[in-house]
C-alpha angles and dihedrals in degrees: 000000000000124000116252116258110252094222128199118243144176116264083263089058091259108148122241124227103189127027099176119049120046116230111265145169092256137338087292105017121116114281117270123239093223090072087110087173089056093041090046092041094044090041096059094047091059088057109034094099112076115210111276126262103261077227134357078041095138114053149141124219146187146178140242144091151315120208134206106239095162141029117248095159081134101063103036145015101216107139095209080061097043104101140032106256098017105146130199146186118267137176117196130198121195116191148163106255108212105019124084130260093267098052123107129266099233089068122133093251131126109260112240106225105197120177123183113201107205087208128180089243085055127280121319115201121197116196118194143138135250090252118061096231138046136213104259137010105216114082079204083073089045103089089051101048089056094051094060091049089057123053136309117256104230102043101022084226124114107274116207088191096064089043097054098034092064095038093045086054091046109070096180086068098070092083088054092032079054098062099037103059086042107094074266088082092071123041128215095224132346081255103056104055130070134235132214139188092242083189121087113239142200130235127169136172144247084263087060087244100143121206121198110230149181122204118220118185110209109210111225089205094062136236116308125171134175121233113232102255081050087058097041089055101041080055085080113027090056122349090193098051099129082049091052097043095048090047092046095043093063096042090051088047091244097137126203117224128180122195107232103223119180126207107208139193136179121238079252112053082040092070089046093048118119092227140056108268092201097039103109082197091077150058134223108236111244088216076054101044104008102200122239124214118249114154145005121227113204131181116211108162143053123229117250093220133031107205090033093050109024108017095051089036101121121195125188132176085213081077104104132166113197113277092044119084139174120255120218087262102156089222093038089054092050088045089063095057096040108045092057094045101052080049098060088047097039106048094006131257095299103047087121076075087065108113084230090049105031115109101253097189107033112049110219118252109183146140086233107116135169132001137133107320101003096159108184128060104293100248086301126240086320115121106273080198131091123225095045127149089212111089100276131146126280153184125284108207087200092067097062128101127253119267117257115201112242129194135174148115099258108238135105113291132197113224112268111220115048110160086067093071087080109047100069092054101039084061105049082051100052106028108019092038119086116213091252087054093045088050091049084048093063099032081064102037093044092040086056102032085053093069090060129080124278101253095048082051087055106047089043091051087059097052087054087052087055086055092046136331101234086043088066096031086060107044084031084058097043092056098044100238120149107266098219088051084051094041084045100049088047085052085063136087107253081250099058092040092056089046087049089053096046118142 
């Protein structure tokens, strides 16, 4: 029997006679509207790039499953977390965070680490970064911290005055400035780093006991960076080289795999903790909150499709399941509003309908109808109304969260603890750092700083000698700036030091 002819057809099924010469009026005459093929084809092709992420925009992703290794039913209800060995679905997405789609993956950036969980109650998407702080905690400094990430204005190149002037006016980024120009700032692959929720969350239990947590995935395959001689080259021999490793790995049935540890706090001990629990610009200490396992995410298999599967793969924190909560963590709260809300610009109102993004396991059941791209049947003829006496859908009181007590005058508050924004990083410089790490620190710091103007150089030195002394002599010496201007400018308020380094 002879196999069935694929044959080519028009995006309606229609099939096409002719792929290679337009319709005319005559071998040479002008081309006819009423080539529908051309105007389809050509149509399409106009349309078939999707405006960039604003960050996140360049990533590599792949499929496969979280299990279950330990119970914490007493800490959540999740039901994708109710039972030892309980496995479910999951996409995950890796990413650079400030560079375009076309920059290489070698690039000092943080790593986004995104993982979708296809529950039962509906996805949960967790959106996180490979290091465990950031570099501010006000969504209303966002914006601007991503501008000076992206390109100047004026001359569309990266500009190392605009990203040290703002850092060097925002004290609360040195912990996460730290760790970036550390080799962790550039990891070696997408699966040999770890992620981490940064945020602190919320779970509570089907007693309505609520429990305050931070999410740290373990990679199994250990810890591997790149110096930063080894980054720069690799820029050049093969800019997608973490694509290329995680897609490679799972053909080849190497799977990645990553140990879910929690860190976890009581509401009281919360109240008694040395640190901020909502601050993004800080960790918890392990000696403080030791982790404990209880889980184990592995990918297993590649997309099909990347632009199907990983471009129009959409994350956002606002993703609950019932038993996980937000915090009143001042980024996390930002985060709830914005990630939504680049989706819906970015891939339209109805880009949950995408199959990447569709609830597999939990059918939805809205009043939401309509809009660009809606491709099922609208909700059909059922009430988008509540309350309806028709049927509809309603509310279940069981699902919702426990009340937390909130108190406070409204108004716009500075952060009240300032001086704290030193001692983390001070620390990971002078006890968790090696001397070979602390060598690279400064080869990166110095390599980079040295690009921006001599008083940015010098206000940002003396936010490394808050941290340590030795952290800003070294970079200070490496960039040949005077010492007692640097030990000067570290004596002064954040205020004064910017007024001294004025331009």
């Amino acid at each position: 029997m002879s196999k069935k002819k694929n044959v080519l057809t028009g995006a309606f099924g229609v099939p096409v006679s002719n792929d290679l010469d337009s319709a005319t009026a005559g071998p040479r005459g002008p081309v006819l509207v009423q080539d529908v093929h051309l105007l389809e084809k050509l149509g399409h092709f106009d349309r078939e790039r999707i405006p960039e992420r604003v960050v996140h925009a360049k990533g590599a992703g792949a499929y496969g499953y979280f299990e279950v290794t330990a119970d914490v039913t007493g800490y959540t209800k999740a039901a994708f977390l109710s039972e030892v060995g309980k496995r479910t679905e999951v996409f995950a997405r890796f990413s650079t965070v400030g560079g375009e789609k076309g920059s290489a993956d070698s690039e000092r950036d943080p790593r986004g680490f995104a993982v979708k969980f296809y529950t039962e109650e509906g996805n949960y998407d967790l959106v996180g970064n490979n290091t465990p702080v950031f570099f501010i905690r006000d969504p209303l400094k966002f914006p601007d911290f991503i501008h000076t990430q992206k390109r100047n204005p004026a001359t569309n190149l990266k500009d190392p005055d605009m990203f040290w002037d703002f850092l060097s006016l925002t004290p609360e980024s040195i912990h996460q400035v730290t760790i970036l120009f550390s080799d962790r700032g550039t990891p070696a692959t997408y699966r040999h780093m770890n992620g981490y929720s940064s945020h602190t969350y919320k779970w509570y239990n089907a007693k309505d006991e609520y429990f305050w947590v931070q999410y740290h995935f373990k990679t199994d395959q250990g810890i591997r960076n790149l110096s930063g001689p080894e980054a720069d080259a690799l820029r050049s021999a093969d800019p997608d080289h973490a694509t290329r490793d995680l897609h490679a790995a799972i053909e080849r049935g190497e799977f990645p795999s990553w140990t879910l540890e929690m860190q976890i706090l009581t509401p009281e001990q919360a109240r008694d903790f040395q640190w901020d629990i909502f601050d993004i610009t800080k960790v918890w200490p392990h000696a403080e909150v030791p982790p404990i396992k209880v889980g184990k995410l592995v990918l297993d298999r590649n997309p099909v499709n990347y632009f199907a599967e990983v471009e129009q793969a959409a994350f956002a924190p606002s993703n609950f399941v019932p038993g996980i909560a937000a915090s009143p963590d001042k980024m996390l709260q930002g985060r709830l509003f914005s990630y939504h809300d680049t989706h819906v610009h970015r891939l339209g109102p109805n880009y949950h309908l995408i199959p990447v993004n569709r609830s597999k396991n939990a059918p939805e059941h809205s009043g939401q109808r309509d809009g660009f791209m809606r491709t099922d049947d609208g909700g059909g003829s059922g009430p988008n109304y509540w309350p309806n006496s028709f049927g509809g859908p309603e509310p279940d009181p069981a699902t919702g969260e426990p009340p937390m007590g909130l108190e406070g005058d409204a108004g716009r508050h500075a952060y009240a603890f300032p001086n704290d924004d030193f001692v983390q990083a001070g620390a990971l410089f002078s006890k968790v750092m090696t001397d070979t790490d602390r060598a690279h620190l400064v080869a990166n710091i110095v390599g980079h700083l040295g690009g921006a103007c001599k008083r940015i150089q010098r206000r940002q030195c003396a936010i490394f000698h808050k941290a340590h002394p030795d952290y800003g002599t070294a970079v200070a010496k490496g960039l040949g700036l005077d010492l007692d201007d640097v030990r000067a400018l570290a004596r002064m308020s954040a205020a004064e030091r910017a007024e001294a380094t004025k331009a």
